[in-house]
Structure formats: C-alpha cells, structure tokens
N, C-alpha and C positions, 0 to 999 in steps of 0.2 A: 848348327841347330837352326832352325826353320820357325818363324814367328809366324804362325797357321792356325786358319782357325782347327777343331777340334773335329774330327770324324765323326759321325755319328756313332757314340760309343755300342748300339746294339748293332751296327752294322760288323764291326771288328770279331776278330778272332783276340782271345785274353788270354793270357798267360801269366803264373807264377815265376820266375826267374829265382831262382835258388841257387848255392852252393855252398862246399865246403860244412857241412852240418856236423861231422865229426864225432858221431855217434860211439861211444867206449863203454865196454864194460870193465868195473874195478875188479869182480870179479863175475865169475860166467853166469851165477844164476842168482845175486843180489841185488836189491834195490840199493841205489847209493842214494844216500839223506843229504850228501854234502854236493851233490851237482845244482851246480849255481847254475847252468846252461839251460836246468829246466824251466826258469822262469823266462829267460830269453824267449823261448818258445812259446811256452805260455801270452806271454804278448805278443809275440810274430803273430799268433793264432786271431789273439783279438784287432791287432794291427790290419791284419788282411779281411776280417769283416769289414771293418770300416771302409779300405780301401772298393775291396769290392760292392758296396751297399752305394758308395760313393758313386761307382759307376754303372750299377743299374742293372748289369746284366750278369749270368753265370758263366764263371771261364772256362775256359773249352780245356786245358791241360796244367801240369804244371814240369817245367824242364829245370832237370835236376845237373847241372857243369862238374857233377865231380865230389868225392869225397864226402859220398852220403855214411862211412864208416871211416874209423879213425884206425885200425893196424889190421885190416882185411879181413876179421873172424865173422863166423855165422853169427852168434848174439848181438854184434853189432848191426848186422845188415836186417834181424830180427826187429829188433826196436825200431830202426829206422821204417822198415816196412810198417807197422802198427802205428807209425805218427803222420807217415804220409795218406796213411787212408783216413785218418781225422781230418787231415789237411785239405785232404778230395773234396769230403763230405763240406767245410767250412767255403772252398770255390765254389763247391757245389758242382765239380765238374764228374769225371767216372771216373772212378778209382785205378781202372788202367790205363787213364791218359795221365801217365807219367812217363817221359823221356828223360833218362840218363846215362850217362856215359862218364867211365873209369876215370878216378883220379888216383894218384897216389898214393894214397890212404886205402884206399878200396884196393891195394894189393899186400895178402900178406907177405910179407920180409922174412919171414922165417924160411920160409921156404928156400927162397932167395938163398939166405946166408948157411942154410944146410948144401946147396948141392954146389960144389965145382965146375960143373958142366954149362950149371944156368949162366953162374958168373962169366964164365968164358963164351959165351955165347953172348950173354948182355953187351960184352969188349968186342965183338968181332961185329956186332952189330952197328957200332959206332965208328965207322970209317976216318982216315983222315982227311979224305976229301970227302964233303956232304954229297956231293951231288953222286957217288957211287951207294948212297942210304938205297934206293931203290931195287938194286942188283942185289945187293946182298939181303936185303929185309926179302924180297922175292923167293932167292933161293932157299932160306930160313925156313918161307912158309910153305914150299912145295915137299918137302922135308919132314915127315909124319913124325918122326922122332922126335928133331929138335922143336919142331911146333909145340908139339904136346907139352913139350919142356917146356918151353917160353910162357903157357898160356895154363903152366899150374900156378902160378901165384895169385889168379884172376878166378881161380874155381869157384868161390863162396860169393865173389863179384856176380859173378852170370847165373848162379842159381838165385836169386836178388832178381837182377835184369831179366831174368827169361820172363816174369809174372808181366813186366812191359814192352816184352816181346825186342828187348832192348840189350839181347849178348852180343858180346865178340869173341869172334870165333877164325881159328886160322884159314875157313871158308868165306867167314863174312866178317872184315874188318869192321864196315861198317855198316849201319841200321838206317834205313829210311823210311819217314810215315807223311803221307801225304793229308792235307787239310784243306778243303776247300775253301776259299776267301769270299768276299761280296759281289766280287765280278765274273765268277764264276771261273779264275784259275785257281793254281793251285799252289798251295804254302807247302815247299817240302823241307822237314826236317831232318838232317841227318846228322846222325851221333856219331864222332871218328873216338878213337885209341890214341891215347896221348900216353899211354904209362906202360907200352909195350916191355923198356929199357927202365923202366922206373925201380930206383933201389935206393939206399943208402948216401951214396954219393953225387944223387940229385941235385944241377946248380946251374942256374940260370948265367951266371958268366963262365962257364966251356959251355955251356950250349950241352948236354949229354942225352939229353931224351931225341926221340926218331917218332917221325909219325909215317912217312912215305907219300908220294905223289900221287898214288890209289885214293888215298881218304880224301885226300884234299880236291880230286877233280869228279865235280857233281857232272851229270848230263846237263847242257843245256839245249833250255826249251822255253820261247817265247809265251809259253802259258803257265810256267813253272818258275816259281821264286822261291830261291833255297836258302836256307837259316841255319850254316853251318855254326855244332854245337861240340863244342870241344873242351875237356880240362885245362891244360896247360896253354897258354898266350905263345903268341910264335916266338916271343923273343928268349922261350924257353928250350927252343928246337935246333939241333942241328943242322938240319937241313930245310931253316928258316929262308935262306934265299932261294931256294926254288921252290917255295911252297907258296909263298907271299904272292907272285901273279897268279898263280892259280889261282889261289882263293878270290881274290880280288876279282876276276874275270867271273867266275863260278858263283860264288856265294854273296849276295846282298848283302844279307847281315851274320854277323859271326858275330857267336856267345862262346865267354870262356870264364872260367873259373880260378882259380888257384889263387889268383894275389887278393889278398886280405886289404885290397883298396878297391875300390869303386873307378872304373875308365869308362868315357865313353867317348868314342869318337870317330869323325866321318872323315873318310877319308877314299879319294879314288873313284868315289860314288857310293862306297860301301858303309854300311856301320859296325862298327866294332864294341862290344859290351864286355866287360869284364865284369862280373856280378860281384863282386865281395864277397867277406865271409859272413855263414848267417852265426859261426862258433871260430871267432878267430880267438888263438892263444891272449889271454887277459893279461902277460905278461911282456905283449907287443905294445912297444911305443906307440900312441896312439889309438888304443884299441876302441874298434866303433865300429858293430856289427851292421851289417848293409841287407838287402835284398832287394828286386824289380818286381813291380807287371808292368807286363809289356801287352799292346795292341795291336794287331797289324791290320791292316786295309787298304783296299787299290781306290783312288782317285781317278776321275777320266775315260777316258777310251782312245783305244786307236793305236796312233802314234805321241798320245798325251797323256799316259796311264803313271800314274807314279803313286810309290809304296809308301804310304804314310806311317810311321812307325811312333806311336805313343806311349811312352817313358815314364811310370812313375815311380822314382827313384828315391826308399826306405833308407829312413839311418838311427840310428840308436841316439837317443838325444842325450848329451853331457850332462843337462840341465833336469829331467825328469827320467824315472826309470821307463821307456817307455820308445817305440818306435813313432816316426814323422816322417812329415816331408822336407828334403833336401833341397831346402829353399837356396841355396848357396849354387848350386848345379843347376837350378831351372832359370836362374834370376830372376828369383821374387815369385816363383810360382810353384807349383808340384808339381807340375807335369812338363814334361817337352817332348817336341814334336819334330821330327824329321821324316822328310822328303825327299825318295829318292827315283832317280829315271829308270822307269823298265823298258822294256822294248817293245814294240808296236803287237798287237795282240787283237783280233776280235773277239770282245767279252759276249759271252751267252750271256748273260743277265744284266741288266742296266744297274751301273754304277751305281750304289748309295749317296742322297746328298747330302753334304755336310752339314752339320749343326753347328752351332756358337758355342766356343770353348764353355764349360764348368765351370766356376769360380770354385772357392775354399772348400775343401774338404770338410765335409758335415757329422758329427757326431753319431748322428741317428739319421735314418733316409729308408722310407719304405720301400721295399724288394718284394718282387710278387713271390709267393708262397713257394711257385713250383720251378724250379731252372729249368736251363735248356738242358735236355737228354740228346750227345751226339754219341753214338754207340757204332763201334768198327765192330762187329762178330766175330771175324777171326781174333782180334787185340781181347773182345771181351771174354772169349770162349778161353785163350789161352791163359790169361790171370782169373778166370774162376777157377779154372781145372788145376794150374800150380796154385793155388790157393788151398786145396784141400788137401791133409796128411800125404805124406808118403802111399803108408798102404792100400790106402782106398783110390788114389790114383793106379794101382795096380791092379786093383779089382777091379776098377772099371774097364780098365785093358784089357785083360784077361775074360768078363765075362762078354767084350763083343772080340776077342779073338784074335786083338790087334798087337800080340805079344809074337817075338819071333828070338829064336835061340840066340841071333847076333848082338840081339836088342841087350844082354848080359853087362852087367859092370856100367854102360855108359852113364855120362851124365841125364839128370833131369829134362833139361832142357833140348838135349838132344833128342832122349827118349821121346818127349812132347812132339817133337818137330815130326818124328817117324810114326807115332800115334795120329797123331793131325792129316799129316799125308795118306796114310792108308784107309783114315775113315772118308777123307773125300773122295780119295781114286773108287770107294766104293759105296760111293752117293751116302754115307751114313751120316754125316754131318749132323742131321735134327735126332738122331738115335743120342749119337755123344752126348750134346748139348741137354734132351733129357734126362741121361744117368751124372751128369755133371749137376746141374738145380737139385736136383732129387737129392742131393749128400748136402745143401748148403738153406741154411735157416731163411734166409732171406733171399725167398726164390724170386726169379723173374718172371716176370708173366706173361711175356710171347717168347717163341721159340724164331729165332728169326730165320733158320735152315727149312724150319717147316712151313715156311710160307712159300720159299722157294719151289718147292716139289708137288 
C-alpha cells in the first residue's frame, strides 16, 4: 500500500465493488417477512450515499464478482435485477453499467444432478494433470452438443447478464467493456467463467473448478489497463499454476469474489481484491458483511504513468447496525491508495493533477443535483430492449422484419445479438432504438443512432 496523496476524485473513474448478494426465494412468488438480509441492504443502500456524497462525483458502474442469486433460478435473478437498478439510480450511474460474471450460486444444480452426461463431462473436464485443462476445455467447446450441455446450468444466469451485455457463451467465454480514464487510455474490463465445472462437490483444497488460459490472457496494449473480474480466487483453480503468470503479466488489477473475507493485496506489481460477502451465511464464524469503491486513474506521462488505484473498504460494524470504514485495513484511515507501474504510453489528454487526500468521511456533503451521464448505445440499447416483456420484444422484431425461421427455440440473448446485428448490417439502428423508448415510461430523449445518419 502506497501513502499518496489522493487523485483528484472527479478525475477518477468509480466503482461499486460487490459480491456474493445471494438473492433466494422461500418460495417463487412470496414476499418473505423473515429476511434479515433486507436490512443489510437497506444500509448498504444508505452506506453508499454517504460514501459517494463523500466523494463528490457519480460513479461510472457498478461490478458485480459473482453470486448475485443463491441456487440459479429466474426469481432470484429477478429481484436481484430490481435492486441493482435502485443501486444504479443511488450511484447515480446507468443502470446498464453493471459488470457481472457467474458464481456458483448463479448456477442451477439441479440440472447438474438430473443429467449423467453433465456429471461425466464436469470429471473429464478436470484432468490429472492441470496443465492439459486447455486441450480438453477446448475440445469440450468446439463440441456443439457437449457445450450446450455444459452451459445449461448457466441458462437463467445469461438471460440476467445479457441486460449487461455481460453472457458467457461457448463462443464467448469472456466479456470485455472498455472505459476511458483521465489520460486518455483505456480501463478494460473483462468478466472470465469461473463455474464452468461448478457443482456440489466444489473445494478449494483439490483445486476442482477450471477456468482455462483463454480467459486469463487479455491482449496487451500500452494504452490499455485491464481489471480482470472473476468469481472464484485462483487458489480455487485447478489449473492455478499456469494461470497465475498470465494473469500477473496481463491483468493490473484482478477482483474476485467468493471468500466471505476481505483480501487485498499487491503483489508482482498487480493488485488483487477479493470483495467479501455483501450476504455471507450469519452462521459463519465471524460473520461481517463487506463491500468496495474503488477509483481508478493514471498519474504522469510518458515512461512515468502509474495506476493509482483508490480503495474504500466497507464492513459491517460489530458495534452499530450499520456499515463503515475499515479503519483496521487502511491504518487509521478509510481509504487506501496504491500505485502501480504502466508502461510507457503517449497520453492524448494531459494528466489530471492530484489533489490532497479527504479527511473523515462526512455525514452530509452537497452533491450537485445532476451526475455524470456516460452512456455506450449499444450497452444502453441492449438492456432497454431485454428490459421490456418477452412479447413485445418480439413485436418489435417482427414489425421491422428482423425475425428469421432459424431465430426459433433460441435463447434471449442470442436472439438480441441476431436482432442487433441485422438492424445494423441494415443502417436501422435509430428505427430500433425508436420502437424500443416508444414501449418504456421513462423515454430518453436523444436517439443517439439518429445523430449518426
């Protein structure tokens, strides 16, 4: 950790750092009276005004590590969706910058424990030797059948993730979104597949989950700093020794989820985050629910550019019902700062200069009325349109024509993707985008395809 002063917080990109939320229904279509977890929430909610009000500006997303539902079903992934657009609105960021990627929990088991085929597929996946994970998860996915198989327990997961443009799919393991920083490169995030193998018998001493060498090796590019965002921590992987220099090599900073404790740590040049849980089991020794924002921004130029990465690190206090700062982890402070080496880069736009850390986190602090609006068209176009019913997503298709006999049976999210593509290949883009507002209360007010044309 890095005793620095403080980036100018309006220069930073912000993030919510979440996981493990473990959204259940008791049962599918009742309110439960006895979830204690809603009040958690309920503070998380008021906890992240302050935090944010604290730092003055509205945050650009929020990244979700996993296990936004607790045994894979639609009603879960339902609720979940309906708190994180509260959550949007309280960052004040756009309700489709949300990055998430599959945990555990976001896969149903039942599936799992119905079919033979999956189970013996899950075992053949898991080699004796790690370093052959590659060959075989390869041949797996070139493999139409067994893919299909492997990637039905994750079905309710990606209809969930499509709205954030955020599936995996035996085409695309993983998801990348690009954000632009203060110096004019670029923050890319990418969401890997950690619960490919994820079942029942999940256990961090054999090592039994696989993630493969795909997910893990980003392109590198001296104007590009990558935030690899994963559920499970490598020391939950199989083929954790040839993943580890990759990553390290590749990715700056890596977020994970799953363990129900708070890590943070540099190492290699890299930083490593483990978010905690925001709904860890109350029957866990220790139980003290966690969550991050985090900051990111470039320092410098040149051959002197480094990644300043600002930490405010949430915990449930023993002493009040109620979230704080992790004065224990900052020594003595709420925030920490690390600093890390990029590579040599000429920035288009002049570095931001740094301000004097913040002192105490303040109860009350004016926020100007209006946040910043960063809006991707395609991200926003996609979670308005899976935003709206089933069938009038089909009406819209059908009345510009973009339905085709093949298009039958597939998934949602598919469907989008082959909708999406056929309206661009056929310049209609600002058409869509108007029969899309036109079905939704709270319409936008530029069309941003029709500025284009």
């Amino acid at each position: 950790m890095a005793n620095l002063e403080s980036a100018d917080k309006s220069s930073q990109r912000w993030f919510l750092q979440l996981s493990d939320i473990h959204f259940r229904k008791v049962k599918a279509d009742d309110y439960d009276p006895y979830d204690l977890d809603a009040d958690l929430r309920d503070q998380l909610e008021l906890d992240v005004q302050r935090v944010r009000e604290h730092i003055g500006v509205a945050f650009y997303g929020i990244i979700l590590s996993g296990d936004a539902a607790f045994a894979g079903r639609g009603p879960e992934f339902d609720d979940a969706l309906v708190w994180l657009r509260k959550l949007s609105g309280l960052c004040r960021c756009e309700p489709e910058n949300v990055y998430c990627v599959p945990g555990n929990h976001d896969v149903d088991r039942l599936i799992y424990e119905k079919s033979v085929n999956l189970r013996n597929l899950h075992n053949t996946l898991r080699p004796a030797q790690p370093e052959n994970v590659d060959a075989i998860l390869g041949e797996a996915l070139r493999d139409s059948e067994a893919a299909q198989g492997l990637f039905r327990p994750l079905e309710q997961y990606n209809r969930f993730a499509a709205r954030f443009s955020c599936t995996t799919t035996p085409d695309a393991l993983v998801w990348e979104h690009r954000v632009r920083l203060n110096d004019g490169s670029m923050l890319v995030l990418r969401g890997a597949n950690s619960a490919l193998v994820s079942d029942s018998g999940d256990d961090n001493k054999t090592r039994r989950l696989i993630l493969g060498s795909h997910q893990a090796t980003a392109r590198e590019r001296p104007e590009e700093v990558v935030v690899f965002v994963c559920h499970h921590p490598l020391d939950w992987l199989l083929d954790y020794d040839q993943l580890t220099p990759i990553l390290n090599g590749r990715s700056r900073v890596q977020l994970f989820g799953h363990k129900h404790r708070q890590i943070i740590n540099e190492t290699d040049g890299c930083l490593r985050i483990v978010a905690g849980a925001i709904h860890p089991d109350r029957r866990e020794p220790n139980w003290r629910p966690r969550y991050n924002c985090l900051g990111f921004s470039v320092l410098g130029s040149g051959n002197e550019r480094r990644l300043i990465v600002d930490i405010y690190p949430r915990v449930w206090s023993n002493d009040q019902p109620k979230f704080v700062a992790d004065y224990e982890r900052c020594e003595g402070r709420q925030n920490c700062q690390y600093s890390l080496k990029l590579p040599e880069w000429k920035a288009t736009v002049e570095a931001e200069t740094p301000a004097a850390a913040v002192s105490e986190l303040p109860v009350a602090k004016t926020l100007p009325t209006t946040g910043v609006v960063h809006m991707d068209p395609g991200r926003t176009l996609t979670y308005r349109f899976l935003s709206l019913p089933h069938i009038v997503r089909l009406e819209i298709a059908q009345q510009m024509a973009l339905m085709r006999e093949e298009d039958e049976g597939i998934l949602d999210a598919k469907l989008f993707e082959r909708i999406l593509a056929r309206a661009s290949n056929g310049n209609r883009l600002a058409e869509l985008w108007d029969l899309v507002e036109a079905r939704h209360d709270d319409k936008s007010p530029t069309n941003p395809y029709a500025q284009r044309t």
